[in-house]
Each structure stands twice: as C-alpha cells, then as structure tokens.
N, C-alpha and C positions, 0 to 999 in steps of 0.2 A: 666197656662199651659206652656207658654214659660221662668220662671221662674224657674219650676220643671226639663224642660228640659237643662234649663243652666247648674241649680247645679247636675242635671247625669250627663251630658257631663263632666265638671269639675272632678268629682272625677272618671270617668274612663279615663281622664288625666294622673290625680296623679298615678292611681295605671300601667296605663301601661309603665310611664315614669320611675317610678321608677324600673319597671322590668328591662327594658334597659340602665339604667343609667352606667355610669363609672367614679370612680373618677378620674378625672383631671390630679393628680398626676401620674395616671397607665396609660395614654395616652400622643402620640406624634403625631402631625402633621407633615403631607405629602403636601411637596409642591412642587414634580417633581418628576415621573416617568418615568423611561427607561425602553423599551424592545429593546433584541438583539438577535442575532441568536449565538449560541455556537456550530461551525459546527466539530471542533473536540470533542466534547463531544455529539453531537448528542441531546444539549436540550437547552432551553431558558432561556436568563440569564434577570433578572428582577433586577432593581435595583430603589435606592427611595432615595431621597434627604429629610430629615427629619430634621426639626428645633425645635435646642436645647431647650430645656426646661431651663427658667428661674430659678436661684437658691432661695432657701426661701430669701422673707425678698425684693424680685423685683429686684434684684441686678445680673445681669450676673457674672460669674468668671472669675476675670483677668489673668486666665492661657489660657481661653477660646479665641483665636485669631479668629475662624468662628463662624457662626452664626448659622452653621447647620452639621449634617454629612450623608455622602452617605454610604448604605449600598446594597448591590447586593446575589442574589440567586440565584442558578440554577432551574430548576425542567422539566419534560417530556411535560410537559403544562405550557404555561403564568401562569395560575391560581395556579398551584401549584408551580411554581417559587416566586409567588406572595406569596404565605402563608409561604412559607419557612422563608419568611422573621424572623418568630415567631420562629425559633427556635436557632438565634441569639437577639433579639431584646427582653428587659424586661417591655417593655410600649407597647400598644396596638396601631397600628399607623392607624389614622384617614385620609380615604382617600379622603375623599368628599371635605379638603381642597384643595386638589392638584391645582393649575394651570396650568400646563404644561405636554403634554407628550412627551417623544423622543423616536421617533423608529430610531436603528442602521441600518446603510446602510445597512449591510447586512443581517437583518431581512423583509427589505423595497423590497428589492430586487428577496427576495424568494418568501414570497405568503403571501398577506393581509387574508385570508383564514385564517392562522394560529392564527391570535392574533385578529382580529378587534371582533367578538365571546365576548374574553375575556375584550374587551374595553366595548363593547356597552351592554352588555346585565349585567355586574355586575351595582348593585344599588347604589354601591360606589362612582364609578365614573362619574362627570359630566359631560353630552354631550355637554359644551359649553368651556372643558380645551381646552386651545390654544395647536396644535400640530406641531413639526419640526420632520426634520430628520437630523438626522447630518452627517456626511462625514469624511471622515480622524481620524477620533474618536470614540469611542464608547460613551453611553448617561452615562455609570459609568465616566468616566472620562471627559467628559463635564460637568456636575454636581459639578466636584471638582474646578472647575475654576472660580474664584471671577468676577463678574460683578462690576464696581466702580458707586458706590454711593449707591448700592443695597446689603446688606448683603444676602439675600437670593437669589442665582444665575440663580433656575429654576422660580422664579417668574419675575427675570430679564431679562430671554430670552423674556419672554411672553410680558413685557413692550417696548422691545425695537424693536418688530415688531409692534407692537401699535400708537409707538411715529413715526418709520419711514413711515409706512405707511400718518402717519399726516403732514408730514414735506417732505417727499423725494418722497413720492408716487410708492414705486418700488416693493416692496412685498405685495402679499396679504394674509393678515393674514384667518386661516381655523382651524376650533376646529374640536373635535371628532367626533360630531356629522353631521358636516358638509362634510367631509372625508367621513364619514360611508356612507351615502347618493349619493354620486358620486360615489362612487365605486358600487352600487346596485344597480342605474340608466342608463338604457340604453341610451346610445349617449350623456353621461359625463364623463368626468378621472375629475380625484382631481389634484391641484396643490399646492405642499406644503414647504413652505421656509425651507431653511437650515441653520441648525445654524454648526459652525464648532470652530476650536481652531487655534488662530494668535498667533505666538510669536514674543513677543517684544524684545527690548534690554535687559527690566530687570524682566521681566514676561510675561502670556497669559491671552490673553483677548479672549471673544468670541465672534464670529461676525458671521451675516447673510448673508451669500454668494451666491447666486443662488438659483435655487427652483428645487423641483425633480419632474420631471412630469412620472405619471403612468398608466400605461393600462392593461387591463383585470387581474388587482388585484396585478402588481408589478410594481414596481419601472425601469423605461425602460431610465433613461440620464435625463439629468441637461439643467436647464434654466440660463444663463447666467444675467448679471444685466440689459441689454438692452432689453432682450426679456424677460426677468419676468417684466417690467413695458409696453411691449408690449400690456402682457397680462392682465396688472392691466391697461389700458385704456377701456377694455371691461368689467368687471367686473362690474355687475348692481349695487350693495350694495355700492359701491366706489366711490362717485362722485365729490370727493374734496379732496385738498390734492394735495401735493408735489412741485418741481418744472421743470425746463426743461432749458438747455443752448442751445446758439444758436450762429452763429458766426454773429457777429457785423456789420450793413448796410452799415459802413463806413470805415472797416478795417476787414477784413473775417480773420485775425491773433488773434483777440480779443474778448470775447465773452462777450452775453447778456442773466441775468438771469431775468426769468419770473415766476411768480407763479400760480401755479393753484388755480383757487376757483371754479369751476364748471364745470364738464363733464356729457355729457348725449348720450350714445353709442345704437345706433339700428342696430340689426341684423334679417335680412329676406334674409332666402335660398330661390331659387327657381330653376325651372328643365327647361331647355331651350329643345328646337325644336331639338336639337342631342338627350337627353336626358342624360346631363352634371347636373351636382347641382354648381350653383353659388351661392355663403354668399356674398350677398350685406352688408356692413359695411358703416353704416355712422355717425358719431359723431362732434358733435359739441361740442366747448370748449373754458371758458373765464379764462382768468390770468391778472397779473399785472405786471408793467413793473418793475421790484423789485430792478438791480444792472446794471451798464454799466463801461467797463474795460478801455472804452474811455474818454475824454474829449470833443468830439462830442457833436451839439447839434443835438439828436436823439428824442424826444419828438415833432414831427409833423406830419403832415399826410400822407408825402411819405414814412417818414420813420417807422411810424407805419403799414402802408400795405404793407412794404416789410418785420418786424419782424413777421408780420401775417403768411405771406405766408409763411416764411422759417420754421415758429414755425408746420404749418400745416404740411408740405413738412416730418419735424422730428418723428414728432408725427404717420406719415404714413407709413414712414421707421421702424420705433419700432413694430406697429404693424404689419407688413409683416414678419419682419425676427422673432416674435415669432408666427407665424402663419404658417413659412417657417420652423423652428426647429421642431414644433411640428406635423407635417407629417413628417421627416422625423422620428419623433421618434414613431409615430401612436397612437398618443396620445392624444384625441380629449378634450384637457383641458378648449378648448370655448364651450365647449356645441354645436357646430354645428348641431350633428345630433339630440338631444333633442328640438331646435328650429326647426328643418325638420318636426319631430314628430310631434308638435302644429303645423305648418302651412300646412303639407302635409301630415296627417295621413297615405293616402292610400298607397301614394309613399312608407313612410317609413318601412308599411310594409313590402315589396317587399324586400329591402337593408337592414335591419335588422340585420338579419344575418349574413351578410356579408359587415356590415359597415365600420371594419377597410380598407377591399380592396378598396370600393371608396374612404374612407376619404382623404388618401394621395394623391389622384390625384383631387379635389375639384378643382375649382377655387374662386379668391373673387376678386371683387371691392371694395374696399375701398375708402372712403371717407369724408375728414375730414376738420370742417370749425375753424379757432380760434378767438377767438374775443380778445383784448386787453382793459381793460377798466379802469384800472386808475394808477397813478404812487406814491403812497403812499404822502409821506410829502414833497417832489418838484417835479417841472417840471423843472428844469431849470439842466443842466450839470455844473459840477462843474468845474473851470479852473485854472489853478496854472501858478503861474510866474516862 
C-alpha cells in the first residue's frame, strides 16, 4: 500500500512539474525590489535589481563590468507596475529569489495601505525579504550603486544590516513579514533601517543611516543612530551583539570600548492611583572589556565598577532619547501599548482607541544593570617608553 502510494505520488510530480516548468535559459533572477510613489504621474514606479545571466560555456563577458541590471515600471497599481516589468524584459523574472525590498521615502510616507496588499498577499514574494527605506534616493537608483565585495548590491544591503546588527548592534533588521504584522497590530509601529547613497572622493557607496519610524500606516520622521540602538536594547529577538564607548575612569578625554554579549530587557506597564500608564524598563546586560585609549592600569575592581556604572548611565541615556523621539513622533515602535494589552486587557480596552493621545504623554522608569566579565587575551595595560 504504501508503495503504491509512493509511486502515485511520484508521477503526479512529474506530470504537474513539468506543467510549470521554465527553461532556465527564459528566466532571470530577482534580487531587490523597489517600490516608489510617482506623484507627477499619479502611479507607482516598480523597479527590480536582476542578475545577469551567465554566458554559455560558465564564462561571464568581459564587456560585462556589473553583475546585475535594474530595470523600473510604472503602472496604476504596485502589481501592475510589477508585470509591466514583461513588456521590456525577454526572460521571465523569478521573484522568490529576491532578498531585499526598498520602499521610496515617498511611497513610505503616503500610505502602507497602497503597496503592503501587493507585498504580502503575492505568493512570489517571501515574507522573510529583509526591508529598507531609503532617503535622498529613490530604490531605482539605490540599486545602481555597487556595494564592495558584493557584486550584487540588493543582496548587499540586506548583508550589511545583518553583519552590523552582529558587530555594532544599532539597527534592527525587520522583513516583510514582520512589517506587515506591526503595521495590523494594535499598540505596535514597525521600525525600519534606512539605507541611503554617501558620496565619496571617487564614487557612492550605500550606507545605513537612521531608521524610519511609522504610525497608523506612514512613515512619520527618522531615528537617528543613537536612538535606533535605543531602541535595539529593547528589542526581544536581539540579545547579543555590538559594542558601546564610554569615557575613560581615568581620563573622561579618552575613551573605553566594551562589548556586548548578552542583554535581557523587561517591559511591564502599569496604571498608578492618578491613573497614568508607567513602562517600568529594566534590562540587564554583560560585555567585555575589549579597547582602552589609555595606558592606565584600568583592569581592577574600582575601576571596573565605575565602567559599570558609566556603561549603565549610557545605555539609559540611549534608551530615553529613543523613547523621547518616538512620542514625539507618536509612534509607539516599543510596543508599549501591545504589552498594556497582555498585562491589562481591561485597561486597554478603554484607551484603544485613542492610544496615540496617551502614548506621548506615558511615563517610564527605566532601569539598567551592566556586568563586565572578562578582558579577552590580557589584563594588563600596555606602557610604552
């Protein structure tokens, strides 16, 4: 029986695979998408980062300096901006590669309403591409700008929020699906890094500049780099990762870098006797003591409970002024009122409705403990003649 049933299964395989099949040759991968808003045209400009096909024989062509080329559409809808694509394009472009998507400032700005639709519900698209917005640029001409070491530029964005996130801890990376979710959940906004376009001396590089925080489905003002790693000290998924300066126990001219390897952040609102909503914040957090600009011997136990406390003191600061930016901009990117929700159902019903008006007047206690726990390959300061 379960033999009988293999070899069905098997040939109605074969036969629906080959219904859908495409050869190779008549397909092109998709590895970044942009949508933008085209407000003198009145429509959506779609645009797609598509890597070259390999010439016979495995050999790329030496006239070929990219690795890829961007092509853009307009159309009345995302979706049919999107298929427009086909009637420049001679290969059939394979979306489910994609990693990356860019929405233009000023599509971001307008109304998620218009395009997330077109994100989330096509079966092409996977809800776990990493997504930016960009700034100063549109996502066609972010696209054309080479990332170094990376021939394909839209898979570069996506790596280099990945790697920063591991190494500097200041952006938090968020995919489609993850977007789509905050934005349809009450007492969540999305927060989402921006990639934009640096020029150099002798070319443009792209780089991750701030984060765009949104509320009731647009793009409402910019997190700067201090308050986007504010807000990545609260982020649950995020507990390791990056590092932090600090000015020196011995010389406040000088500074000391420490690294992180573990944070563990609790948030519990509550409703006091006025009937105020306080977000108690408390987080505790270990690093290591990684760089000192001094020749000081700083590896002791006064001078480790005093990088503690300064390290705490920073880390408390970061989170306040993105906690402070983000009322001003009513944009409840901590989930505040989502943990209200779970801890005070009843309450929450009541303010619901009208949770932007309390949010920006909330208060929070924050509080934060660091632990320092070891200094990699010495302990000793280094001293020069």
């Amino acid at each position: 029986m379960n033999k009988s049933f293999f070899l069905s299964s098997l040939i109605l395989l074969i036969f629906l695979s080959g219904c859908q099949s495409l050869d190779v040759n008549e397909t092109s991968v998709a590895i970044g998408l942009g949508l933008d808003w085209e407000a003198s045209q009145n429509q959506f400009r779609f645009s797609a980062q598509l890597a070259k096909p390999i010439a016979a024989g495995g050999e790329s062509s030496e006239d070929d300096e990219d690795a890829f080329i961007v092509v853009s559409e307009t159309g009345e809808t995302a979706f049919l901006a999107a298929r427009n694509l086909t009637l420049i394009l001679p290969r059939f472009p394979l979306w489910p590669h994609a990693s990356t998507a860019i929405l233009g400032e000023n599509i971001a700005q307008k109304d998620a309403a218009l395009y997330i639709d077109s994100l989330v519900r096509n079966p092409n698209i996977r809800k776990n591409v990493g997504l930016v917005v960009c700034t100063g640029t549109t996502p066609e001409q972010l696209m054309q700008v080479k990332t170094p070491l990376e021939p394909l530029s839209a898979l570069g964005i996506t790596k280099i929020i990945d790697i920063q996130q591991r190494l500097l801890g200041i952006y938090a990376p968020i995919t489609i699906g993850e977007f789509t979710y905050k934005l349809s959940t009450p007492g969540i906004e999305p927060l989402v890094p921006i990639a934009t376009v640096v020029k150099t001396e002798d070319s443009e590089v792209i780089k991750i500049d701030g984060s765009a925080a949104f509320s009731e489905r647009r793009m409402v003002g910019k997190l700067n780099e201090k308050e986007s790693r504010g807000y990545h000290w609260l982020v649950e998924d995020l507990q390791a990762g990056g590092i932090i300066t600090i000015p020196s126990p011995d010389n406040p001219q000088k500074f000391v870098t420490l690294e992180i390897i573990k944070t563990q952040a609790k948030v519990k609102p509550c409703i006091n006797d006025k009937g105020e909503i306080i977000i108690n914040i408390k987080l505790t957090a270990d690093g290591n003591f990684y760089e000192q600009q001094t020749t000081e011997q700083l590896l002791n136990l006064k001078n480790f409970k005093t990088m503690e406390k300064i390290a705490a003191e920073e880390i408390e600061k970061e989170i306040a002024q993105a906690i402070i930016r983000a009322q001003e901009l009513n944009s409840d990117i901590f989930g505040f009122g989502q943990n209200l929700s779970k801890c005070n159902p009843k309450a929450w019903r009541k303010i619901e409705d009208n949770w932007y008006h309390y949010f920006s007047d909330i208060k929070t206690n924050i509080e934060v403990d660091f632990r320092l726990r070891r200094s990699y390959l010495t302990n000793s300061s280094f001293k020069f003649s």
